[in-house]
C-alpha positions in Angstrom: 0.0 0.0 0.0 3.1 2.3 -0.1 2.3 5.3 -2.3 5.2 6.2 -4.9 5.9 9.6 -6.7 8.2 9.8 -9.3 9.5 12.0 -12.5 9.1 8.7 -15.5 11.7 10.3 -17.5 10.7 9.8 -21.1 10.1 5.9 -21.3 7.8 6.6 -19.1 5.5 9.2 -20.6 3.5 6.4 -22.3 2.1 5.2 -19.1 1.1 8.5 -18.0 -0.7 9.6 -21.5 -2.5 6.5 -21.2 -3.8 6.5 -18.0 -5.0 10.5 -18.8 -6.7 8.9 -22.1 -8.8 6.4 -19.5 -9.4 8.8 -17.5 -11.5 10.9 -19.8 -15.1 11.0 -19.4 -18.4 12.5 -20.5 -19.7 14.5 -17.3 -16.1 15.0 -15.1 -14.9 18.3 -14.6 -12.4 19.8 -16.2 -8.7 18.1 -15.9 -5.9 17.5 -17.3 -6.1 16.3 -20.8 -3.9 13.7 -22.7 -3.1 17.0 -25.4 -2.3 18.8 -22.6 1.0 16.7 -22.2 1.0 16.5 -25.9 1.0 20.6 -26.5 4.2 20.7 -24.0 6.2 18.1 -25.3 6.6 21.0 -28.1 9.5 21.4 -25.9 10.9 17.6 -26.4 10.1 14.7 -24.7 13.4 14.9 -22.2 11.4 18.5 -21.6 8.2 16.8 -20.9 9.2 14.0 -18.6 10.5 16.3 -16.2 7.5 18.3 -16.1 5.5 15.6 -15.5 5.2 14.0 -11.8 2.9 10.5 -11.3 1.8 9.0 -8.1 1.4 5.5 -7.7 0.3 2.5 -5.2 0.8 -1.3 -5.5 1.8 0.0 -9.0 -1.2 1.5 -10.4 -0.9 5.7 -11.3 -3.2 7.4 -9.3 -2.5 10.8 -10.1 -0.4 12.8 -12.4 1.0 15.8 -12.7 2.4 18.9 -15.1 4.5 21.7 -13.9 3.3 23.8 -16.8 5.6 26.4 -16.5 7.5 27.5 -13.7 4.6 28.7 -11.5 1.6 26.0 -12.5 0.9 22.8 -11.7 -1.5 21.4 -13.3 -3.0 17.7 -11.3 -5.4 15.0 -11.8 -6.1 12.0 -10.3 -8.4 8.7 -11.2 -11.9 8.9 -10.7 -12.2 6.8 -8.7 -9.5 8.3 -6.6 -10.6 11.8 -6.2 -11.9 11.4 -2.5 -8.9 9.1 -1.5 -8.1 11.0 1.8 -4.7 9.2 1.8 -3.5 10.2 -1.7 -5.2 13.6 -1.4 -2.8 14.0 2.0 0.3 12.6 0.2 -0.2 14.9 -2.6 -0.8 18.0 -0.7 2.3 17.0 1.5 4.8 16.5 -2.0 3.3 19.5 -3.6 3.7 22.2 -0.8 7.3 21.0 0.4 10.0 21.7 -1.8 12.6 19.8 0.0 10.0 16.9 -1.9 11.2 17.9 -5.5 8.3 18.3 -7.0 7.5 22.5 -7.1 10.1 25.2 -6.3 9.5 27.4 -3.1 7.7 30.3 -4.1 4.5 31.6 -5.1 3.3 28.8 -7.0 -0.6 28.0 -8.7 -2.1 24.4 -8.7 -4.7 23.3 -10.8 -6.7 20.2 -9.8 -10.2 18.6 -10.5 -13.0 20.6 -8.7 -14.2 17.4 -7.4 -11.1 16.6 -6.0 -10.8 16.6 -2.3 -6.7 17.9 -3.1 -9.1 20.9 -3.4 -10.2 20.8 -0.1 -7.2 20.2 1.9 -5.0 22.9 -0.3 -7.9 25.2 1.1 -7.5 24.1 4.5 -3.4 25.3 4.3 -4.5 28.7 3.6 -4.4 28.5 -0.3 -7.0 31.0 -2.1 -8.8 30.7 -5.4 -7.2 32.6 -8.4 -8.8 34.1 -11.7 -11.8 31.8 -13.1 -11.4 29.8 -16.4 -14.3 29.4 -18.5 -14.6 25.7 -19.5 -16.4 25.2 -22.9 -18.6 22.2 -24.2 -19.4 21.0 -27.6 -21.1 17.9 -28.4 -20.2 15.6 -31.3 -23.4 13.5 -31.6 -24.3 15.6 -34.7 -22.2 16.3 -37.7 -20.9 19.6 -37.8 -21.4 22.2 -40.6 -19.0 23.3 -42.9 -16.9 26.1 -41.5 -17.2 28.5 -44.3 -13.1 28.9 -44.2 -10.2 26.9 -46.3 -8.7 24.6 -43.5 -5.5 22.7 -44.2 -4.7 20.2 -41.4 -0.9 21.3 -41.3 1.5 18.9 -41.8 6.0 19.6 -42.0 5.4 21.9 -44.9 2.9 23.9 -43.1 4.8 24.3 -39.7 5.6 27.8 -40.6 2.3 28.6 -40.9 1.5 27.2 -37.9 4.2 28.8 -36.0 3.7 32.3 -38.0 0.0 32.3 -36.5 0.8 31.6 -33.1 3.7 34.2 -32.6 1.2 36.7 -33.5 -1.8 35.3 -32.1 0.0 35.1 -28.1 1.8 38.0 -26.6 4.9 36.9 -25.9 5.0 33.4 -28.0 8.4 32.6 -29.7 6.9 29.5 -31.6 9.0 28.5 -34.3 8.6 25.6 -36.7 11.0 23.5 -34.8 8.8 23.6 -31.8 5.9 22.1 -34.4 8.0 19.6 -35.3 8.9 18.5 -31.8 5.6 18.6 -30.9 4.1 16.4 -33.9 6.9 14.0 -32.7 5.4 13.1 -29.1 3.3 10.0 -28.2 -0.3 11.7 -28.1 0.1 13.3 -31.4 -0.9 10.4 -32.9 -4.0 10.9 -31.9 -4.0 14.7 -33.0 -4.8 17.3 -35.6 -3.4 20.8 -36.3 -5.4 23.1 -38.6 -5.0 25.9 -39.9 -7.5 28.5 -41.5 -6.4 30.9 -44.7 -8.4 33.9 -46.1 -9.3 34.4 -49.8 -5.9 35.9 -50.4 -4.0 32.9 -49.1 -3.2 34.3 -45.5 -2.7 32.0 -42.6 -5.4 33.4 -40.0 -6.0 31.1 -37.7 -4.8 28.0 -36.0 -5.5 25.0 -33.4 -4.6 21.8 -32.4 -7.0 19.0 -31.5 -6.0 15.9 -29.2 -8.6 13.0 -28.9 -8.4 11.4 -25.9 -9.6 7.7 -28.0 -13.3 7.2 -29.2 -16.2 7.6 -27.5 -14.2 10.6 -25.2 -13.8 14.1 -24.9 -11.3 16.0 -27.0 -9.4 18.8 -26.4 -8.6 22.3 -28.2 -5.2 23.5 -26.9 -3.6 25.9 -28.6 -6.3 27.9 -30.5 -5.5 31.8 -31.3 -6.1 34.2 -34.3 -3.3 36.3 -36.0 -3.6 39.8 -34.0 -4.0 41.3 -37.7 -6.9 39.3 -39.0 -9.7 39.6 -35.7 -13.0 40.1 -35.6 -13.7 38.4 -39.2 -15.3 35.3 -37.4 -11.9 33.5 -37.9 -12.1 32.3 -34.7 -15.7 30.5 -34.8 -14.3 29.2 -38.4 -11.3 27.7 -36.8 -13.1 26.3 -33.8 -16.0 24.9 -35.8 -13.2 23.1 -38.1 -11.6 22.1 -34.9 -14.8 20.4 -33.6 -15.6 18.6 -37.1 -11.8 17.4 -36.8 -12.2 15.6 -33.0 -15.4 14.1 -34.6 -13.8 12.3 -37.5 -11.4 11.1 -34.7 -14.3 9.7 -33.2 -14.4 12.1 -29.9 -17.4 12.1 -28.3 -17.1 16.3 -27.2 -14.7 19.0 -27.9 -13.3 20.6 -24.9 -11.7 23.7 -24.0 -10.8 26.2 -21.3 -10.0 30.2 -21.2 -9.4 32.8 -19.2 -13.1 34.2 -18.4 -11.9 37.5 -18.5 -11.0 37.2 -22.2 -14.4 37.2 -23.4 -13.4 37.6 -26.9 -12.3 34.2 -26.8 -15.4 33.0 -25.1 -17.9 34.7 -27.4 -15.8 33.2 -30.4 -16.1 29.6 -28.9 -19.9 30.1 -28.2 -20.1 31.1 -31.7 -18.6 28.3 -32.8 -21.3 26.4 -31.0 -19.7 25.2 -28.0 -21.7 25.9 -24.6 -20.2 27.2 -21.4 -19.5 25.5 -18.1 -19.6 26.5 -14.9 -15.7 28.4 -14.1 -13.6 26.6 -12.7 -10.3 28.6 -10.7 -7.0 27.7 -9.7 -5.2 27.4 -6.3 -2.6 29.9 -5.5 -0.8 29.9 -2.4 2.6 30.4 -1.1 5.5 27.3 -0.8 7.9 28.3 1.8 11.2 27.4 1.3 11.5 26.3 4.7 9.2 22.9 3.9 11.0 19.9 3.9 
C-alpha cells in the first residue's frame, strides 16, 4: 500500500498519456487532458518528462501531474480516486514541500479537479482561489457544418504557418517551426490534428490543435488563437467549428476547451462556434515556503 511519486523520465510518458486517455469521461470536470502533455512536449520529450510527476500504489498511477511552466501545476487523479483522503494527503504534502522535489518554493498555482478533495485540503493550508477559467462544451453527436473557411490540417510543410500564426496570435510566444516539429513528434500526437484557416488571399489566419483522448471521449482544443492582424472576421468561430468537425472524425465524443473568463473575446468566439459554457472553474494559489521539507 506504499504510495510512490516519481518523474518517469521519457520511457515513461507512455504510461502517464494512457492513463489520462482512460481517464477521460463525458460529465467529469475539467482536468488535465492527454493534449495537454501532448501541447508541451513542443519542448521535447526529455522537456516533458521532467515536467510531469505520477503518483502510484501497489503499482497502479493514481495521479499525475504537469508543472506547466514555472509557477503552475496542473493535477489529476483517477476517478475513482478523487476522495482518497490518503492520496489527497500525500499529494498536498509533495506538492507544498520543496525539500519533496516536485514544485520550487515560491509563489506557485495548482490546478486540480474541482471534485477533487486535493481541493479541499490545499484550502484548508491557507491556499486561495485565483482568476476563473471558463470551461467550454461541444457535443459531437451531430455532424458539424461546414466552417465556411479553407482549412488545411498542417503537416511539416505547413509548420511555418503554424508557428507564424501563433507568434502573433499570443503575446509573448516565440513558436518557431521546430517547436511544431517536436511537438508532432510526441506520443499523443498520434492521436492529434493541427489546422490551420487561410483567407481568400492565401493568408494564414487562424490555428489549433486537436487531441482525442480515443473514441467515445472528450477532446481537447489546446492551442487555438487568431493572428492579432486578422480579428474580428469570425476566424475564430471558423477555426473552432473546423476544430470540432476534426475531433469528430477522430471519433471524440465532445470538444473541450478552457479560457481565461476575462477574455471574453475568446469565449464569445467559442460560443459562436457552437460550444456551450460550463460552470468556471479557478485555480489554487498559495505560497510554498522554502522552509518545507
Amino acid at each position: 500500500m506504499t504510495m510512490v511519486s516519481v518523474e518517469p523520465g521519457p520511457g515513461g510518458l507512455g504510461e502517464a498519456v494512457a492513463v489520462l486517455r482512460q481517464w477521460q469521461d463525458e460529465g467529469a470536470p475539467m482536468q488535465l487532458h492527454p493534449g495537454d502533455l501532448g501541447w508541451f512536449w513542443r519542448s521535447g520529450a526529455q522537456a516533458t518528462a521532467a515536467a510531469v510527476r505520477t503518483w502510484s500504489r501497489d503499482g497502479r498511477i493514481l495521479a499525475v501531474g504537469l508543472l506547466d511552466g514555472p509557477g503552475l501545476l496542473r493535477l489529476t487523479t483517477a476517478p475513482a480516486a478523487r476522495q482518497d483522503e490518503a492520496l489527497a494527503r500525500r499529494l498536498v504534502e509533495d506538492v507544498t514541500r520543496p525539500g519533496r522535489g516536485v514544485l520550487p518554493a515560491g509563489s506557485m498555482n495548482i490546478e486540480a479537479p474541482m471534485d477533487a478533495l486535493v481541493q479541499d485540503l490545499l484550502i484548508e493550508e491557507g491556499w486561495q482561489p485565483d482568476e476563473p477559467w471558463t470551461p467550454l462544451r461541444r457535443d459531437l453527436t451531430d455532424p458539424v457544418p461546414d466552417p465556411g473557411v479553407r482549412i488545411e490540417v498542417a503537416g511539416p510543410d505547413r509548420a511555418d504557418d503554424f508557428a507564424a500564426v501563433h507568434r502573433a496570435a499570443f503575446d509573448g510566444s516565440r513558436a518557431m517551426a521546430r517547436h511544431w516539429h517536436a511537438m508532432a513528434a510526441g506520443l499523443p500526437y498520434a492521436d492529434a490534428r493541427t489546422l490551420i484557416a487561410y483567407d481568400d488571399g492565401g493568408a494564414a489566419v487562424a490555428a489549433v490543435t486537436v487531441w482525442s483522448a480515443g473514441p467515445g471521449r472528450p477532446g481537447l482544443l489546446e492551442p487555438m488563437g487568431v493572428h492579432r492582424d486578422h480579428r474580428r472576421r469570425g476566424h475564430g468561430a471558423a477555426i473552432g467549428v473546423a476544430a470540432a468537425a476534426a475531433l469528430r472524425d477522430l471519433g471524440s465524443s465532445s470538444a473541450l476547451v478552457c479560457t481565461p473568463s476575462a477574455n471574453a473575446g475568446a469565449v464569445a468566439a467559442y460560443r459562436a462556434a457552437g460550444f456551450e459554457e460550463r460552470p468556471a472553474v479557478r485555480d489554487l494559489r498559495g505560497e510554498i515556503s522554502p522552509a518545507g521539507a
